[in-house]
C-alpha positions in Angstrom: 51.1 0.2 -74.1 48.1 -1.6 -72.6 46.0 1.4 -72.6 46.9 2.6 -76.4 45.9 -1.3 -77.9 42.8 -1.7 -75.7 42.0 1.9 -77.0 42.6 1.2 -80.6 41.2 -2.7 -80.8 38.1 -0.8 -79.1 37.8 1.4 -82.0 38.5 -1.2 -84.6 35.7 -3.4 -82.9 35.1 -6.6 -82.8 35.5 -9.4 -85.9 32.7 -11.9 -85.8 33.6 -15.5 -84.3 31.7 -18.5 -84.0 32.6 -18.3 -80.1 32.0 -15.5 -77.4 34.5 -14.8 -74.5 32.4 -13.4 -72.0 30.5 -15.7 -69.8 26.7 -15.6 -67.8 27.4 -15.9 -63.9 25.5 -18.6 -61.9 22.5 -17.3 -60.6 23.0 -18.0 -57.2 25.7 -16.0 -56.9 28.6 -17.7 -56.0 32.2 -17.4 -56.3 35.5 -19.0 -56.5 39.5 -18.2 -56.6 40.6 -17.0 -59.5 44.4 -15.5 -60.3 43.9 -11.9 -62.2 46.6 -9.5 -63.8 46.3 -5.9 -62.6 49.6 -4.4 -63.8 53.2 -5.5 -64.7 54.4 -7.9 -61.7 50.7 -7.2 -60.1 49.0 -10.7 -60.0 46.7 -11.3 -57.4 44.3 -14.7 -56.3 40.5 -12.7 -56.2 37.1 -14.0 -56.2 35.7 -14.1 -59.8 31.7 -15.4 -60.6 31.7 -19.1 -61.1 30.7 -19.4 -65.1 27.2 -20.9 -66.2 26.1 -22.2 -69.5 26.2 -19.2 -71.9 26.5 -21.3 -75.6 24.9 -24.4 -76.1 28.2 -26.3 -77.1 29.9 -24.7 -73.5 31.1 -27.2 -71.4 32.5 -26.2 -67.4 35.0 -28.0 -65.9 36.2 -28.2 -62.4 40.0 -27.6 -62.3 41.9 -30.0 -60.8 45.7 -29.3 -62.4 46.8 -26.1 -64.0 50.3 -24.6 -64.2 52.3 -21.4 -65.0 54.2 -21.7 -68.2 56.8 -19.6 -69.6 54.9 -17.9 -71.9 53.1 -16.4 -68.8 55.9 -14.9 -67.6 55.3 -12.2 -70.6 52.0 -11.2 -69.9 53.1 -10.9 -65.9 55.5 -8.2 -67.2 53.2 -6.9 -69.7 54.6 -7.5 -72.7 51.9 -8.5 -74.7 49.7 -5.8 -75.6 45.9 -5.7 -75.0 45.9 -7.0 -71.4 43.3 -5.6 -69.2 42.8 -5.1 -65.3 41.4 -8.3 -64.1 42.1 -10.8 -66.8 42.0 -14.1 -65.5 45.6 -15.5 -66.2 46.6 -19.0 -67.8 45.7 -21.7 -70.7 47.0 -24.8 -69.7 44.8 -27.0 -67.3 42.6 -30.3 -66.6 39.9 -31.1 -64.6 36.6 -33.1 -64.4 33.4 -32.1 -66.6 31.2 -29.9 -63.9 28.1 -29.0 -66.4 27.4 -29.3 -69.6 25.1 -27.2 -72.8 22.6 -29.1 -74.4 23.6 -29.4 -77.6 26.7 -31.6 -75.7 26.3 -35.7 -76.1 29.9 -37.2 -76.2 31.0 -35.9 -72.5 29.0 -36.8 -69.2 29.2 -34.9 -65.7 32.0 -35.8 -63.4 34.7 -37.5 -66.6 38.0 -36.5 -66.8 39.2 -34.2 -69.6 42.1 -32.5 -70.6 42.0 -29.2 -72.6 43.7 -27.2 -75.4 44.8 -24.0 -74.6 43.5 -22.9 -77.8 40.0 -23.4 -79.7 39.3 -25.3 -82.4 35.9 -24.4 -84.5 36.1 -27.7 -86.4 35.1 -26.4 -89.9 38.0 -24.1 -91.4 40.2 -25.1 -93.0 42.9 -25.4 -90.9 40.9 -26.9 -88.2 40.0 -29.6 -91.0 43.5 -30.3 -90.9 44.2 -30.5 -87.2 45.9 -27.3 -87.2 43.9 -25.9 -84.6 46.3 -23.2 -83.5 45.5 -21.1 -86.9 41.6 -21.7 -86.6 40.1 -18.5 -88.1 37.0 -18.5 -86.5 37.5 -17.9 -82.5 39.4 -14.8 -82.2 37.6 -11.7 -82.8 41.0 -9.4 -82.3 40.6 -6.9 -84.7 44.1 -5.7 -83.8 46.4 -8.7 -84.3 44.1 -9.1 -87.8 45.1 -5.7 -88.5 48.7 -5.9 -87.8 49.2 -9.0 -89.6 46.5 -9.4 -91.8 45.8 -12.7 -90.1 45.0 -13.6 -86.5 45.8 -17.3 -84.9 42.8 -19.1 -82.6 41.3 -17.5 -79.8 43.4 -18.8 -76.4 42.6 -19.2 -72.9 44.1 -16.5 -70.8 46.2 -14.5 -73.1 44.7 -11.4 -73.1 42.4 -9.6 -75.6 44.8 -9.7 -78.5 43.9 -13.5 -78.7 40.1 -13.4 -78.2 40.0 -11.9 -74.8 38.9 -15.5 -73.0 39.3 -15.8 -69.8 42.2 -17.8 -68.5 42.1 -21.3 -66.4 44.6 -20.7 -63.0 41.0 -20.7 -61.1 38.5 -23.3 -60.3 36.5 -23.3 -62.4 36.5 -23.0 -66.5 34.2 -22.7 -68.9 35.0 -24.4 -72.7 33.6 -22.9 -75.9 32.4 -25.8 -78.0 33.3 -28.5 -75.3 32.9 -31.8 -77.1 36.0 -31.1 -79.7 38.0 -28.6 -77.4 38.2 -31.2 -74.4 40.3 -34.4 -74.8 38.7 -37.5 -72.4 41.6 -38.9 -70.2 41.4 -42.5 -69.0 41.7 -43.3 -65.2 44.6 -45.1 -66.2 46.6 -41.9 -66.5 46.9 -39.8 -64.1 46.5 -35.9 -63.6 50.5 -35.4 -64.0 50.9 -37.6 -66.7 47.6 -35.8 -68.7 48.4 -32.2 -68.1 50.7 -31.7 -69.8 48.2 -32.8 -73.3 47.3 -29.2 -73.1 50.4 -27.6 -74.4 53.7 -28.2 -73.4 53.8 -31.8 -75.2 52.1 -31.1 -78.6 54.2 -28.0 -78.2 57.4 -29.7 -78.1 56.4 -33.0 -80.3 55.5 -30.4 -83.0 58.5 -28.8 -83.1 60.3 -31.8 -83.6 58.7 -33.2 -86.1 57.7 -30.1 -87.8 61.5 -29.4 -88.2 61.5 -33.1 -89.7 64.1 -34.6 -86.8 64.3 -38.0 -88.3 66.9 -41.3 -87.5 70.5 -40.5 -87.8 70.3 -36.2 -87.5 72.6 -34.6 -85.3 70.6 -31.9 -83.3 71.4 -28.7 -81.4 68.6 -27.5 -79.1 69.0 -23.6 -77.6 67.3 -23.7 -74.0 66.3 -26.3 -71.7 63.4 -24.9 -70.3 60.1 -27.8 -70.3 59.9 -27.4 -73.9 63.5 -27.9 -74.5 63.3 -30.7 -72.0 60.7 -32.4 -73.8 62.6 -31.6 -77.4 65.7 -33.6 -76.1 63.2 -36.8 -75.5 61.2 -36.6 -78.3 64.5 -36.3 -81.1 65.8 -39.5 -78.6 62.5 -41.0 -79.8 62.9 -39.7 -83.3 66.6 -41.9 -83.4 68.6 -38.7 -83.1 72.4 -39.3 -83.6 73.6 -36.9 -81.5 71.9 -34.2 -79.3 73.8 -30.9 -78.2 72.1 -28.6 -75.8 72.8 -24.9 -74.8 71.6 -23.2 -71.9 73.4 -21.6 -68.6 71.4 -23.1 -65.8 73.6 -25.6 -64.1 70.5 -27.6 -63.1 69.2 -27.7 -66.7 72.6 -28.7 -68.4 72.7 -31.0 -65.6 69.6 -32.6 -66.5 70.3 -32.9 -70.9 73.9 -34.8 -69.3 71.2 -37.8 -68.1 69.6 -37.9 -71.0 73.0 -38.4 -72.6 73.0 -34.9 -74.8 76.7 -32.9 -75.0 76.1 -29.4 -73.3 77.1 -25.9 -73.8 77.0 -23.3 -71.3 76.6 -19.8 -72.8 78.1 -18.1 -69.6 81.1 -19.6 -69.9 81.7 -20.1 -73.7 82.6 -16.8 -75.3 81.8 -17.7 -79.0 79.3 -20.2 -79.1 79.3 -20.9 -82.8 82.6 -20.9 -82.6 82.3 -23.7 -79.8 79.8 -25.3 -81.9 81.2 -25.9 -85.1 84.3 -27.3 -83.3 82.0 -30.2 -82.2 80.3 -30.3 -85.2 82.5 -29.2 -88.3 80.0 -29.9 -91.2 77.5 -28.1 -89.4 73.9 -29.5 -87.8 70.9 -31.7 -89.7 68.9 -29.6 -87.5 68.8 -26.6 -84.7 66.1 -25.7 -82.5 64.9 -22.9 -80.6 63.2 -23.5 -77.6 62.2 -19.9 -76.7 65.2 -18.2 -75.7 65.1 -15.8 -78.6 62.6 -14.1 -75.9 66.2 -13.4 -73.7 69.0 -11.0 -74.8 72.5 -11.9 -74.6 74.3 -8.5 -74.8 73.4 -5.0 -73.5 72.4 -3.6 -76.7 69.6 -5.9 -76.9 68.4 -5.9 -73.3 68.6 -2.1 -73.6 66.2 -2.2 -76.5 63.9 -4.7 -74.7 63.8 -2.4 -71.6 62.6 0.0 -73.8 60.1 -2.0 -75.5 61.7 -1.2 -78.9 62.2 -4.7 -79.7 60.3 -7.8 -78.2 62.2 -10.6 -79.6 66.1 -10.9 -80.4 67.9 -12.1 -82.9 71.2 -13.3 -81.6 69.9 -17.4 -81.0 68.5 -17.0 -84.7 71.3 -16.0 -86.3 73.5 -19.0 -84.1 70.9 -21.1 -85.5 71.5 -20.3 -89.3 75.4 -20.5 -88.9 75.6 -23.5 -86.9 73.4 -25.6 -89.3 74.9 -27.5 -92.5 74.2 -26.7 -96.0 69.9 -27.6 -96.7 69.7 -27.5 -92.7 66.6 -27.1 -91.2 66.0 -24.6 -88.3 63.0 -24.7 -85.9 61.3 -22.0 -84.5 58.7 -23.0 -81.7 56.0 -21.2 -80.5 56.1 -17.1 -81.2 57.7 -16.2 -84.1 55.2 -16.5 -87.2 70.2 -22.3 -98.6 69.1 -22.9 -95.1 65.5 -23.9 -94.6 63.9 -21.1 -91.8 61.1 -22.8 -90.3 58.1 -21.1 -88.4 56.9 -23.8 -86.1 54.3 -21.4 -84.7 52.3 -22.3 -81.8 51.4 -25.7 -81.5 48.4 -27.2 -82.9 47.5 -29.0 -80.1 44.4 -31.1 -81.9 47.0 -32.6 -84.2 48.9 -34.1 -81.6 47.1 -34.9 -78.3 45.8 -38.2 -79.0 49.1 -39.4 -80.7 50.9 -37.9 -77.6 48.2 -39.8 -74.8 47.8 -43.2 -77.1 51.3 -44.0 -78.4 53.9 -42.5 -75.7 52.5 -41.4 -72.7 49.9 -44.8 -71.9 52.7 -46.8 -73.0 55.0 -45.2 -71.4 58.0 -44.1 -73.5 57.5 -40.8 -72.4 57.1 -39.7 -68.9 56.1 -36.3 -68.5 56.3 -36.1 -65.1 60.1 -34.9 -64.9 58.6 -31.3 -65.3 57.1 -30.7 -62.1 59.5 -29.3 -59.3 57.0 -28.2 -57.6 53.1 -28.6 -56.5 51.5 -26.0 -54.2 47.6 -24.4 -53.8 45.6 -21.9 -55.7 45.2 -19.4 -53.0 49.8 -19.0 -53.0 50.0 -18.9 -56.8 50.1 -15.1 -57.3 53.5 -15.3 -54.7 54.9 -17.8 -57.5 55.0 -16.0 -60.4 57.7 -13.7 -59.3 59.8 -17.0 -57.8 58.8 -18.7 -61.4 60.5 -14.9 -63.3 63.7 -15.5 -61.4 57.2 -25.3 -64.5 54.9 -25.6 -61.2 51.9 -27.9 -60.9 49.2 -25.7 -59.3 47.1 -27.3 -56.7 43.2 -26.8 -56.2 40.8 -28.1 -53.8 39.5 -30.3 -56.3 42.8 -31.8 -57.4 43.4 -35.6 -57.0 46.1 -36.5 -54.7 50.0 -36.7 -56.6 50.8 -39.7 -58.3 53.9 -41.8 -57.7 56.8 -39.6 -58.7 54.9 -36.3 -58.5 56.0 -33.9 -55.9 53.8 -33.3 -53.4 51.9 -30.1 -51.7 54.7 -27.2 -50.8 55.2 -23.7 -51.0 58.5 -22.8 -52.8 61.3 -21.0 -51.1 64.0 -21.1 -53.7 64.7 -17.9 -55.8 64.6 -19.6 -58.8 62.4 -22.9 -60.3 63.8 -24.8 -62.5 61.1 -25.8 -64.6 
């Protein structure tokens, strides 16, 4: 597959953006640890060129906290088309300003900054809006354009289908139009607490309130990965009702039961609708999915995902739209682009962030720090990704030391992490 889409997005060329990918190496040579994809399950930690100014608006950071997210668990098995050998992997990250372009005046050398996994060109209309995820001026994919006559923002790390830029589990990053693409974090919050600004919070906030959770709703959220997680707090914010989770991870289930949500295990409920509507006989205000319609249930659809005939399932969906009451709402985050269907899409993370920083996290009604299991270096990331397949805080040797309540420095040896 990677071959074909490289082949064919080669032929269709390039669509003209207001930001490039590729990057001008510092002169003096030097290098620095960098985690690449080289085939499905192949990632390795190499040594890539250190980036130097190559745009006026650029801005470099020096990593100090990056992670491995779920959604990079799809391009380590190669299931997004238009990956390449030697892509630098990831999108969400933080770190401390390192250099910075000329034309650059509201960020100074050696301030802390948090950044979007996606890239905001400030003047389309979307970005106008704060929708940053749908900018339509920094991916030059030909391809997705072609396929669906449309193309999101150009991402960090996500192969050439979303602009080809490279991704930020390294140690160092540079940022396409800095100034609006970087969010200043106070020294009041720490690197755990900030992090997280880059996806996995506007990702989850938008969800909720895109799917208009409001005081009083009864809710039922499908997977508690980190995104699920962070759903369950943010509709306990919102005034939920009532909150009713589904996953089969003990540890997961285990952790919706302290936040006072009812739980469903899949693996051991045969019918889950069935299950469901017992609980809830008038049916939901709203349902969200939290990713799992990535993961089949029954060996139809995993056949037809081994085969690459289908990349996405519809069994959670169609749970979703019979578990829901009549003028429900359903919630869709992330991938997917009577009953009111909603495409969340992927997070515009520019909408968000400073809501997220100002009102919950600095005041502290919501802790973000409950998604880190575990914290190890740079140079033993590559041996994580296949314990992640079966939430991490990635360590580099410019990272501050953990906060109170962050884990600290390890190397996993469980078969599976939770988050």
């Amino acid at each position: 597959m990677q071959a074909a889409t490289n082949i064919l997005q080669s032929q269709l060329g390039k669509l003209p953006t207001v930001v490039q990918p590729e990057y001008k190496h510092r002169g003096d040579g030097s290098t620095m640890k960098a985690l690449a994809w080289f085939g499905a399950t192949d990632v390795r930690v190499i040594d890539a060129p250190i980036p130097d100014i190559t745009e006026p608006d650029d801005v470099f950071v020096k990593v100090t906290g990056t992670t491995i997210c779920g959604s990079d668990l799809h391009l380590y098995h190669g299931e997004i088309m238009a990956l390449q050998k030697g892509d630098i992997l990831g999108h969400e990250f933080m770190g401390v300003v390192d250099r910075i372009g000329p034309n650059v005046e509201n960020l100074t050398i050696g301030q802390r900054v948090v950044a979007s996994f996606q890239m905001t060109c400030r003047k389309c209309r979307y970005c106008k809006e704060g929708l940053s995820s749908f900018c339509d001026n920094t991916n030059n994919s030909t391809l997705q354009n072609y396929m669906y006559g449309t193309r999101d923002a150009g991402f960090f790390g996500y192969s050439h289908f979303t602009g080809g830029f490279p991704g930020v589990q390294a140690e160092y990053v540079r940022v396409p139009l800095g100034e609006v693409n970087l969010l200043p974090i106070s020294n009041d919050v720490s690197d755990e607490e900030a992090l997280y600004l880059s996806d996995v919070l506007p990702a989850s906030y938008h969800c909720v309130v895109d799917t208009g959770v409001q005081e009083g709703d009864t809710v039922r959220i499908w997977g508690l990965s980190p995104i699920g997680q962070c759903c369950v707090r943010w509709a306990k914010l919102k005034r939920a009702s009532r909150i009713i989770t589904i996953d089969q991870v003990p540890e997961r289930l285990e952790c919706a039961k302290e936040q006072d949500c009812e739980v469903v295990n899949f693996s051991t409920v045969k019918d889950v609708s069935q299950k469901v509507h017992e609980m809830v006989p008038r049916g939901f205000d709203v349902a969200v999915d939290c990713s799992t319609f990535h993961e089949p249930k029954t060996l139809l659809h995993k056949g037809m995902k081994m085969l690459m005939l289908e990349t996405d399932v519809l069994e959670t969906a169609n749970e979703m739209i019979i578990s829901v009451r009549k003028i429900g709402r359903c919630g869709l985050i992330a991938a997917y682009a009577g009953v009111r269907f909603i495409s969340n899409g992927q997070a515009p993370v520019h909408k968000y962030w400073r809501e997220i920083l100002y009102d919950y996290i600095m005041t502290s009604k919501f802790d973000p720090k409950f998604m880190i299991s575990h914290r190890v270096s740079l140079e033993d990331m590559a041996k994580l990704y296949a314990a992640f397949d079966k939430r991490i805080g990635i360590k580099t040797r410019f990272s501050s030391p953990p906060s109170d309540g962050a884990p600290k420095l390890e190397l996993s040896k469980a078969s599976r992490i939770i988050f």
